[in-house]
C-alpha positions in Angstrom: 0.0 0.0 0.0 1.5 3.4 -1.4 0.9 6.1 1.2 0.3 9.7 -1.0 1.9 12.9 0.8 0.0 15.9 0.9 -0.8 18.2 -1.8 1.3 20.9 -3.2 -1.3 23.5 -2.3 -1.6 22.4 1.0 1.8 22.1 1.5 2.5 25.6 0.8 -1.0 26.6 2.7 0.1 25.5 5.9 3.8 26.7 5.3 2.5 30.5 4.5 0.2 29.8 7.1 3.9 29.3 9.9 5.2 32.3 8.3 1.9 34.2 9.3 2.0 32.7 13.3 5.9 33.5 13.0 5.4 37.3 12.0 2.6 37.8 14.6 5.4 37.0 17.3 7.3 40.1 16.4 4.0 42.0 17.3 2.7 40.3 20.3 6.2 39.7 21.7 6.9 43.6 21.1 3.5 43.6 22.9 4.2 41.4 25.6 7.5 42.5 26.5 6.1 46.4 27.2 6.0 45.1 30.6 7.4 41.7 31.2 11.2 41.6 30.6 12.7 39.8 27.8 14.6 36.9 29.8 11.4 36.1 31.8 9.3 36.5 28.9 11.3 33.8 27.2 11.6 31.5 30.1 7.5 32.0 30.4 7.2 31.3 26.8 9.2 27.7 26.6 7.8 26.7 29.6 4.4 26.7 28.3 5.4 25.4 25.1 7.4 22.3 26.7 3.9 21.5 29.3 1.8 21.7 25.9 4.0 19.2 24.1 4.5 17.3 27.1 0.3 17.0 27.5 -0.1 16.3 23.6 2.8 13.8 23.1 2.7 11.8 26.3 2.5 8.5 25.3 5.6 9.4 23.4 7.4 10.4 26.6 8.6 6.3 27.6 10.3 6.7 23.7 13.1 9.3 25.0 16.4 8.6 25.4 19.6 9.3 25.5 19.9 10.4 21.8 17.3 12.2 21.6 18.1 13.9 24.5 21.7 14.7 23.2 20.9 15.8 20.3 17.7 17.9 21.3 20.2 19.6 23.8 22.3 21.0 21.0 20.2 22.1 18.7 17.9 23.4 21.8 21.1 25.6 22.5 21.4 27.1 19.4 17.5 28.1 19.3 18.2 29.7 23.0 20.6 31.9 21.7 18.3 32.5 18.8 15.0 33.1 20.9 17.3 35.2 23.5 18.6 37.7 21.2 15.3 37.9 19.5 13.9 39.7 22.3 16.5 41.7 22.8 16.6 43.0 19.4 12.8 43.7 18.7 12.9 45.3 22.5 15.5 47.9 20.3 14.3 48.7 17.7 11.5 48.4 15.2 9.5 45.0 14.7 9.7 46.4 10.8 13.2 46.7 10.8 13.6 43.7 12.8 11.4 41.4 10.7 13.8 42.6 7.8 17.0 41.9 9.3 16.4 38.3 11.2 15.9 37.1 7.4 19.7 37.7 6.8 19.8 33.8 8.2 19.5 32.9 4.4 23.6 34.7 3.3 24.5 33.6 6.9 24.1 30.0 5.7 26.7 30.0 3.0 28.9 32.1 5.1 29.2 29.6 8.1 29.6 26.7 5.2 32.5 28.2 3.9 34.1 29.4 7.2 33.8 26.0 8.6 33.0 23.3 5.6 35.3 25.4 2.8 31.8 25.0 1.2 31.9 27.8 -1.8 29.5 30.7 -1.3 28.9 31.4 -5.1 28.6 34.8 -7.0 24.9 35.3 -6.0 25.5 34.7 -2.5 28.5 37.4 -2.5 25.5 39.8 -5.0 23.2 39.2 -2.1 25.8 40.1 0.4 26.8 43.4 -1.0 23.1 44.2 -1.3 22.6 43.7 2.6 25.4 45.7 3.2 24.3 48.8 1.2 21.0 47.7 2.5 22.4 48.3 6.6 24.6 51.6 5.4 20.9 52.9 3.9 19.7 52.3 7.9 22.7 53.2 9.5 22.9 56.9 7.7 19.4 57.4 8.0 17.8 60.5 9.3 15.8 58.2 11.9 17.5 56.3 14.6 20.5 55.0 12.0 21.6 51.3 12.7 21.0 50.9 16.4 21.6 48.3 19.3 18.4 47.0 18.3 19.1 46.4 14.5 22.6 44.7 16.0 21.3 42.6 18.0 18.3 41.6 15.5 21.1 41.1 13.1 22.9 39.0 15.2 19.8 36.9 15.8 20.2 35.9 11.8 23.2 34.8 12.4 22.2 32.5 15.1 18.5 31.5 13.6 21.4 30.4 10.3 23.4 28.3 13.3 20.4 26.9 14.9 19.4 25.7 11.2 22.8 24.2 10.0 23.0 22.6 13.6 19.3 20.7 12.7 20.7 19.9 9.6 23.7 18.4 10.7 22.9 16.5 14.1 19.1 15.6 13.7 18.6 12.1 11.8 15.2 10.2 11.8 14.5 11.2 15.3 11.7 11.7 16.6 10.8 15.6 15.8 7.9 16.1 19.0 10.2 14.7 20.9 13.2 16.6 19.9 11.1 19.7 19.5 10.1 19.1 23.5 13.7 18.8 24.3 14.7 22.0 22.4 11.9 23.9 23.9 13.0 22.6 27.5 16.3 23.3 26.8 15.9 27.0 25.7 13.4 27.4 28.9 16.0 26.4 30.7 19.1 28.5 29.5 16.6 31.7 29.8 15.4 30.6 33.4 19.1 30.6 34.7 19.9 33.7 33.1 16.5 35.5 34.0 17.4 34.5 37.6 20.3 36.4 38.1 19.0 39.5 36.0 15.7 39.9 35.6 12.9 41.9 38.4 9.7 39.8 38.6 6.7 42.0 37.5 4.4 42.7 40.4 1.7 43.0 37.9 1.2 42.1 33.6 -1.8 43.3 32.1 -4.5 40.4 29.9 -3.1 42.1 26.5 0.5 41.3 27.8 -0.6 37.7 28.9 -2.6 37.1 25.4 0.7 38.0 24.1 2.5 35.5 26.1 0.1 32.6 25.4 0.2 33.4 21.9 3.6 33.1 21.1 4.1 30.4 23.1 1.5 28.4 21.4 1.1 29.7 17.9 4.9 30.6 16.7 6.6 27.7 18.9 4.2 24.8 19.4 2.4 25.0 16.2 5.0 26.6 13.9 7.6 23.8 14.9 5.0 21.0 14.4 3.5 22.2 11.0 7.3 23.1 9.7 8.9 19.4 10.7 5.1 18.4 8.7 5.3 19.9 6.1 8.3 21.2 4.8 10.1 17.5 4.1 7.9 18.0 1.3 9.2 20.8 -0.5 13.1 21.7 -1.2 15.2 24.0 0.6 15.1 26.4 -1.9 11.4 26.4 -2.2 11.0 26.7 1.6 13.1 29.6 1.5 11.0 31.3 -0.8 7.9 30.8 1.5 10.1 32.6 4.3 10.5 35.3 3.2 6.8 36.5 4.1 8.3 36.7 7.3 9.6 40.2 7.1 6.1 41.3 4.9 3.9 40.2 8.2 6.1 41.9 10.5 6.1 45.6 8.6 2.2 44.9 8.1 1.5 44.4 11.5 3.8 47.6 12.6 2.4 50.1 9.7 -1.3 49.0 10.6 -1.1 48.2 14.6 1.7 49.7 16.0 2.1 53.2 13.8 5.0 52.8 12.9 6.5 54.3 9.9 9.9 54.3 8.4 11.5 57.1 6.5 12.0 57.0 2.7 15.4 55.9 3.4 14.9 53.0 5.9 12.6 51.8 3.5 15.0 51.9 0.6 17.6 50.0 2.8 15.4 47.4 4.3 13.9 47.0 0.7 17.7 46.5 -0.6 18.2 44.1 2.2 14.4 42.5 1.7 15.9 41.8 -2.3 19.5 40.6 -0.6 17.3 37.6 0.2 14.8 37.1 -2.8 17.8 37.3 -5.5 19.9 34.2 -4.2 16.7 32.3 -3.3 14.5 33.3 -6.9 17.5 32.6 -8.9 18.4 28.9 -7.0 14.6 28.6 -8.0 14.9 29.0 -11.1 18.1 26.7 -11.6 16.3 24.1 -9.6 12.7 24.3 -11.7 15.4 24.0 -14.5 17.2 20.7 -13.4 13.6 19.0 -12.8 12.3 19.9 -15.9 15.3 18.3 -17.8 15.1 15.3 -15.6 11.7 15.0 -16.4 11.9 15.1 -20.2 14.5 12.4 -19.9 12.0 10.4 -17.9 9.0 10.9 -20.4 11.7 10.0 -23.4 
């Protein structure tokens, strides 16, 4: 008995529909962390999101082991750093400009191949390079607030969403991804706890708006993003997946032009637009190349 995958357009409906959940964090965690501070509001976060998974998957619970565990602990480290300086940045700066510049993870990708893999980064990837950085000069010598701490730190959370991905890609096998997803959300609860213990003043009171916010992202972005990415996305190529990403930054600048006010000046939008295309070029034309490759293979096939 042949068991059928899911269909392309559903594929790519539920994938669109994680980049959605994904740019509603920047709002609500923007939201959220108005009064709750960024450590604690990532500890709160995971914590919720590990007692949901551990509820749902239970009777998966007696399947963990010491691999899993291992594994899930390392790649659980790299989306701690990722989740931690998320906070920080967006608390910075901009969820606009920080939607923009967390989707640098795509040129970070070849960059940390060739640093450590002497992987070749390619003349596109070096095109969308020089684009980002014109892109960050545009925000930098803006008349607004330039490049600030928040736009470094939201830059360096590219670089570590691009290690948290290469780190999936090269210690994850055919584990189990609820339970590996439990681990990493346990793990990053964990790192955030410890460091929210020795920094961060308890709230003596959060309003509902800032708890919604809270709830949300710890359901819809992490619970439900993780589960319908690890679904889903097996079914479509990198490349592909990529493409779909990118709507990331488009949510976030929606959600701050129509709920937040904000507005950037002609400038900032002409650098994060340069930076917005530093992504699409390298991804569009490794589309195209791919759509190529499958259509020859498929005329050899039909021949």
């Amino acid at each position: 008995m042949v068991v059928e995958g899911p269909t392309r357009g559903r594929v790519y409906f539920y994938l669109i529909l994680t980049t959605f959940f994904w740019g509603g964090s920047f709002l609500f965690s923007k939201i959220g962390l108005r009064e709750i501070p960024p450590l604690l509001f990532v500890f709160t976060r995971f914590t919720l999101a590990t007692l949901i998974m551990a509820v749902v998957f239970a009777r998966r619970l007696r399947l963990l082991d010491r691999t899993i565990l291992r594994r899930g602990l390392l790649v659980g480290a790299a989306l701690g750093l990722t989740n931690i300086s998320f906070v920080f940045g967006i608390s910075g700066t901009s969820i606009s400009r920080a939607g923009v510049l967390n989707n640098l993870f795509v040129l970070f990708i070849p960059l940390i191949t060739k640093l450590v893999w002497k992987d070749r980064i390619g003349k596109i990837n070096l095109t969308g390079l020089a684009l980002a950085g014109a892109g960050i000069w545009l925000l930098a010598t803006s008349g607004g607030t330039g490049f600030n701490r928040g736009d470094l730190v939201s830059t360096l959370c590219a670089l570590f969403i691009a290690i948290h991905i290469i780190t999936v890609s090269k210690v994850l096998r055919d584990d189990d991804v609820y339970l590996i997803s439990l681990v990493q959300f346990a793990t990053v609860a964990l790192m955030s706890g410890v460091a929210a213990l020795a920094t961060s003043p308890v709230p003596v009171s959060v309003s509902p708006l800032s708890l919604f916010a809270l709830v949300y992202c710890a359901i819809f972005p992490t619970v439900i993003c993780f589960t319908l990415q690890n679904s889903f996305q097996r079914y479509v190529t990198p490349t592909r997946a990529g493409l779909v990403y990118t709507l990331d930054p488009v949510w976030s600048l929606l959600a701050g032009f129509f709920v937040l006010g904000e507005r950037l000046l002609p400038l900032e939008c002409l650098g994060c637009g340069m930076i917005f295309l530093a992504v699409l070029v390298p991804l569009g034309v490794r589309y195209v190349a791919e759509s190529q490759i499958l259509k020859r293979y498929s005329r050899k096939v039909f021949y």
